[in-house]
C-alpha positions in Angstrom: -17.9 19.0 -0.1 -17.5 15.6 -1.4 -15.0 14.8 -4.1 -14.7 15.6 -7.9 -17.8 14.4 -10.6 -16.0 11.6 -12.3 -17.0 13.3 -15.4 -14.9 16.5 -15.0 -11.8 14.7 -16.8 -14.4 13.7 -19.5 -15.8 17.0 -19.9 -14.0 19.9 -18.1 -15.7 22.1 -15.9 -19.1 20.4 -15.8 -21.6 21.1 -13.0 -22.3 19.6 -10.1 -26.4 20.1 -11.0 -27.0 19.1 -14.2 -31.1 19.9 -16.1 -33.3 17.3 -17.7 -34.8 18.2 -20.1 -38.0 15.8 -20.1 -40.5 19.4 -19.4 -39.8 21.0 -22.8 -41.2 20.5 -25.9 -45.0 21.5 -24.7 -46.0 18.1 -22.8 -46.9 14.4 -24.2 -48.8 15.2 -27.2 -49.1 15.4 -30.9 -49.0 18.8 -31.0 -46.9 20.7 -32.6 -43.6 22.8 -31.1 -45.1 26.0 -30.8 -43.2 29.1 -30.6 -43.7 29.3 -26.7 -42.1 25.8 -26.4 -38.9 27.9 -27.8 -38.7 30.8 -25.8 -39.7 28.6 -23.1 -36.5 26.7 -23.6 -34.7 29.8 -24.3 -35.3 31.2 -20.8 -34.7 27.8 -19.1 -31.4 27.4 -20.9 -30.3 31.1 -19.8 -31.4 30.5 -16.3 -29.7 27.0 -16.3 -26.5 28.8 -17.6 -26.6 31.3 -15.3 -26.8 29.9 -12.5 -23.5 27.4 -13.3 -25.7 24.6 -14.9 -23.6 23.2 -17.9 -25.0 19.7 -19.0 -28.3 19.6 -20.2 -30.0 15.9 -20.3 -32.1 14.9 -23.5 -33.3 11.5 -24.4 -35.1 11.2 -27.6 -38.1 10.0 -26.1 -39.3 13.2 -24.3 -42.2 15.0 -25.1 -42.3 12.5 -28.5 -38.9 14.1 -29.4 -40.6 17.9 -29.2 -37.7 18.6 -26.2 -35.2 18.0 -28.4 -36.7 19.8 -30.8 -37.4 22.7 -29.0 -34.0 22.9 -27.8 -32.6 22.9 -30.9 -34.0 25.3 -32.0 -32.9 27.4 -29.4 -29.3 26.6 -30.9 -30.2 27.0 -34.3 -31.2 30.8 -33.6 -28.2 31.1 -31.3 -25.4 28.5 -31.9 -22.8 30.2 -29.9 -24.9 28.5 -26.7 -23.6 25.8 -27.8 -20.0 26.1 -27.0 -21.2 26.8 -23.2 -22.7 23.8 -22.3 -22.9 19.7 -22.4 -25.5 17.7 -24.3 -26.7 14.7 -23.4 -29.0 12.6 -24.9 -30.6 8.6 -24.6 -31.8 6.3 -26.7 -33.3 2.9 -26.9 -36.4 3.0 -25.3 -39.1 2.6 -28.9 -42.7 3.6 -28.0 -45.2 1.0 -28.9 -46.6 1.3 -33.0 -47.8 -0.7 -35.7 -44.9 -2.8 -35.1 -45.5 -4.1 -31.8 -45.7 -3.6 -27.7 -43.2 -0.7 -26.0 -40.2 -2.1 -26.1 -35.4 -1.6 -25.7 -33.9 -1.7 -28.6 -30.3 -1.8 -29.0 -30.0 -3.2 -32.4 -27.7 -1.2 -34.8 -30.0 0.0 -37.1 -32.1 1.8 -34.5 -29.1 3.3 -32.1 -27.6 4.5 -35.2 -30.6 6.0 -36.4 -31.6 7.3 -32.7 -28.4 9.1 -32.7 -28.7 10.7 -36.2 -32.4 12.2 -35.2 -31.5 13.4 -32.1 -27.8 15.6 -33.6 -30.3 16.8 -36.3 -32.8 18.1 -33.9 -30.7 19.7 -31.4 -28.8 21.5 -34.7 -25.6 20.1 -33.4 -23.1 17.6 -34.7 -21.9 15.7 -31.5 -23.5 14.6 -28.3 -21.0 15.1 -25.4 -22.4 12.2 -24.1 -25.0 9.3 -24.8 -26.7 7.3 -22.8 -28.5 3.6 -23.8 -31.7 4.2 -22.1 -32.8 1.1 -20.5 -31.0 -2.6 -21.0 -32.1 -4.7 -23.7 -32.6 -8.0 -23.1 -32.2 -8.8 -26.9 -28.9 -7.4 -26.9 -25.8 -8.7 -29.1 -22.8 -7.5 -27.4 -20.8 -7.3 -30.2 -23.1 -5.6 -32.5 -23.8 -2.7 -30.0 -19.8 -2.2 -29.4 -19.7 -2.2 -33.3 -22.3 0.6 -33.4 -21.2 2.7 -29.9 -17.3 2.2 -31.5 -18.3 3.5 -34.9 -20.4 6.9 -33.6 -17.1 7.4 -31.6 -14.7 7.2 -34.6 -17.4 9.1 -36.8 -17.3 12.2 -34.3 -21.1 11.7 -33.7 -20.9 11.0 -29.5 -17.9 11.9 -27.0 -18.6 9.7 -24.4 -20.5 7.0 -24.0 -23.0 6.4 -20.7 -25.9 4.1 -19.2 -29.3 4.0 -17.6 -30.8 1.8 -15.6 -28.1 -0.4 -15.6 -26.6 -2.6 -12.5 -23.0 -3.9 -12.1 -22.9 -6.8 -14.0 -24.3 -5.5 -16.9 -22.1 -2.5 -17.0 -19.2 -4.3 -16.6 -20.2 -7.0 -19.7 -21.1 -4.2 -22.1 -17.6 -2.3 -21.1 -15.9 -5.9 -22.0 -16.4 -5.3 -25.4 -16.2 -1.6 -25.6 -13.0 0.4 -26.7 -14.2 3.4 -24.7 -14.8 3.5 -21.1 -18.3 4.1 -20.0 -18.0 7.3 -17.7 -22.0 8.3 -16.5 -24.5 5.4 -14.7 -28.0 7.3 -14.6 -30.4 6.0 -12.2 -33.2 7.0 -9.7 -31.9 8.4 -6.4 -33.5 10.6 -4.1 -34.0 11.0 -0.6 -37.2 9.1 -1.4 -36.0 6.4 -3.3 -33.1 5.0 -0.8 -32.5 1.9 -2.2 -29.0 2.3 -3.3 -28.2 3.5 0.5 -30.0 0.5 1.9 -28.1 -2.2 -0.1 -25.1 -0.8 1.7 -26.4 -1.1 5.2 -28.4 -4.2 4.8 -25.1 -6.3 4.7 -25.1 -9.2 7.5 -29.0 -8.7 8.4 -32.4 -10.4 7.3 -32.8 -7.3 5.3 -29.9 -8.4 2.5 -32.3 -11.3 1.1 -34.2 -8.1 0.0 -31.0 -6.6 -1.7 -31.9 -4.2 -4.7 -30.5 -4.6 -8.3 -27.7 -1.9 -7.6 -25.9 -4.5 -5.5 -22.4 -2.9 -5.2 -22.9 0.1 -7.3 -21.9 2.7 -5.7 -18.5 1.1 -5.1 -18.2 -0.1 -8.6 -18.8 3.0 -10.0 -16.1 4.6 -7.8 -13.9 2.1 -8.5 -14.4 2.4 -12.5 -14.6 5.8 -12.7 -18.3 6.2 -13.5 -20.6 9.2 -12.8 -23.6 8.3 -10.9 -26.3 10.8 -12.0 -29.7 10.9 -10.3 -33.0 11.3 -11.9 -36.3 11.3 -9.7 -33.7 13.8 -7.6 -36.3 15.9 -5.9 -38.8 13.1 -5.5 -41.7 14.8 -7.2 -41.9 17.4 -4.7 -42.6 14.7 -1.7 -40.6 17.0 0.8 -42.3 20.3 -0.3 -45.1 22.1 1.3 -47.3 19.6 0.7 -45.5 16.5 2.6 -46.7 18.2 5.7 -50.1 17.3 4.4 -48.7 13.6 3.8 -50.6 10.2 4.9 -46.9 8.9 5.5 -45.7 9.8 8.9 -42.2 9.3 7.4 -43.1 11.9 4.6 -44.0 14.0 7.0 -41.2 14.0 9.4 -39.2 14.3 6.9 -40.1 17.4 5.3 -40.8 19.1 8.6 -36.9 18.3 9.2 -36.2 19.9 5.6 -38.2 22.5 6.3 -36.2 23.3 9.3 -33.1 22.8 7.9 -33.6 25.1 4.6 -34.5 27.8 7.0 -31.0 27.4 9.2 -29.1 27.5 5.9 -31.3 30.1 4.3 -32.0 27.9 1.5 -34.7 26.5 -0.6 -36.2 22.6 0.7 -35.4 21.9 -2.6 -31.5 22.3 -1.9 -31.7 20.4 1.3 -33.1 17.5 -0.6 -30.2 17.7 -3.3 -27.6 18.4 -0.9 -28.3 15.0 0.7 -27.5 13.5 -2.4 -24.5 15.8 -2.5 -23.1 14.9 0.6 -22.5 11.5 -0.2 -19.0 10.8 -1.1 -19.5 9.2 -4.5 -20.1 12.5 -5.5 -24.0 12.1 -7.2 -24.8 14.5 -10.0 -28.8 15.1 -9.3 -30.6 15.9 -12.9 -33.6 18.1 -12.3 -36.0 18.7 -14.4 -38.0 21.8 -12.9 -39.6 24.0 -15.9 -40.0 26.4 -13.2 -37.2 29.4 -13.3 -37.1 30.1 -9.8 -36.8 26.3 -8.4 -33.9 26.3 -10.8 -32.5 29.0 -9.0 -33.7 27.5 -5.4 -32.2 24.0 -6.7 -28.2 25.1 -7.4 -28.2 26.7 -3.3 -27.3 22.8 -3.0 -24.2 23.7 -4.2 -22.8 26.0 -1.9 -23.5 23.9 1.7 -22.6 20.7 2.7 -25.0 19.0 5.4 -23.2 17.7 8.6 -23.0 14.4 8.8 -25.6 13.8 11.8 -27.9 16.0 9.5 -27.7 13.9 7.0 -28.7 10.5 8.6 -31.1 12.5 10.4 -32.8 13.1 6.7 -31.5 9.3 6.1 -33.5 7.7 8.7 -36.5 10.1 8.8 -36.9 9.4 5.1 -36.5 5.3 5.7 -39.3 5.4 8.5 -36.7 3.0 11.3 -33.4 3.6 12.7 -30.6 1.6 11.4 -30.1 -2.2 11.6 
């Protein structure tokens, strides 16, 4: 297995799977939280708990706030939950309105107020951890360390993470931060490769195509920083129906998950995660399944570690051309 989440000094026995919460709340609408959006939540969090999941990731932007919401009031009705698991949450990302276009806001005002909501609707008093959605280009450096120092010091966030975010900008928001940043969110799957690529690409025509993560992975290692993976199971790409897909790679691909889930007695689900597993930075995939079983199916990833020819088998299949 590879080695130790870097946020296990931050927050003690957290798991190596951790659950978005983007499904809950009863989809992107203006309706109502209904009393089914509860027990759904209810039986998600039990599942999740269960089965060793302990950080659940919010932003305050899903389902218009309703997951939040929802979850809260799973809390509310049975706060002792509360003491067995992680919150997470995001903000910074401000829907267009009357104001003006979609837009990142990292202005005081708004972070401070994001932060407020979000405690208030998941009945809690502290996020475990927070994480600035998406970089703002309007940024003022020393107004958001300002804000992110004073949530600290008023008890209202733990720990302090990012989204999105490449190496230089991590590194000039920690210059003026008193706490370390300790989680780096971004999408990785065994779909989405880039991050591997940037690695491999060194010394060939193929580094003039070099990603924004340029040097992440070791960065992160080197500072200490979670890397946790949203988009982690590709939207199902290497399911049942990627045998179906136009994309030979898609296709080769799955039919080598496929084969592999059934020599480890496992779901393709967990083959898929354990590839981001394997890898020695020691990824933390964030699903975000609503259904109870592929949560189950999901955490297998957690009890095998691929070889390494299987994994650059799944590496190479998934890219569509061997190595440079």
């Amino acid at each position: 297995m590879s080695s130790s989440l870097a946020l296990q000094q931050h927050l003690p026995k957290v798991s190596r799977i951790a659950y978005g919460c983007m499904g809950l709340g009863g989809g992107w609408n203006n309706n109502p939280v209904s009393q089914q959006d509860i027990t759904q939540a209810r039986e998600i969090i039990d599942t999740a708990l269960e089965a060793g999941i302990t950080l659940f990731d919010h932003a305050d932007i899903y389902t218009f706030a309703k997951a939040e919401e929802a979850f809260g009031q799973v809390l509310k009705h049975t706060p002792s939950l509360r003491e067995q698991m992680y919150l997470q949450s995001k903000c910074g990302i401000r829907f267009e309105d009357e104001h003006g276009a979609g837009r990142y806001d990292f202005s005081q005002q708004w972070i401070q107020h994001s932060v407020e909501q979000s405690l208030q609707r998941l009945h809690c008093e502290q996020l475990d951890v927070l994480l600035l959605h998406r970089p703002d280009p309007l940024m003022q450096l020393d107004e958001l360390a300002e804000t992110v120092n004073g949530l600290h010091q008023q008890g209202k966030i733990a720990q302090l993470g990012v989204s999105n975010m490449n190496t230089a900008q991590i590194a000039f928001l920690q210059s003026a931060l008193s706490m370390p940043i300790v989680a780096n969110q971004i999408e990785m799957s065994l779909a989405k490769t880039d991050w591997l690529d940037d690695g491999i690409a060194v010394n060939t025509p193929a580094s003039a195509n070099a990603g924004f993560n340029t040097g992440l992975l070791e960065y992160c290692q080197l500072h200490n920083i979670q890397l946790q993976a949203w988009g982690c199971l590709a939207q199902g790409a290497f399911s049942d129906a990627g045998l179906n897909s136009e994309q030979q790679n898609i296709r080769q691909t799955t039919e080598y998950v496929m084969q592999l889930a059934s020599d480890y007695e496992v779901s393709a689900e967990a083959i898929v995660l354990a590839f981001l597993l394997r890898h020695p930075a020691a990824i933390q995939p964030v699903i975000g399944t609503t259904n109870i079983e592929r949560i189950r199916d999901c955490v297998q990833a957690t009890h095998l570690t691929l070889t390494r020819e299987q994994w650059y088998n799944l590496y190479v299949l998934s890219r569509g051309e061997a190595l440079p």
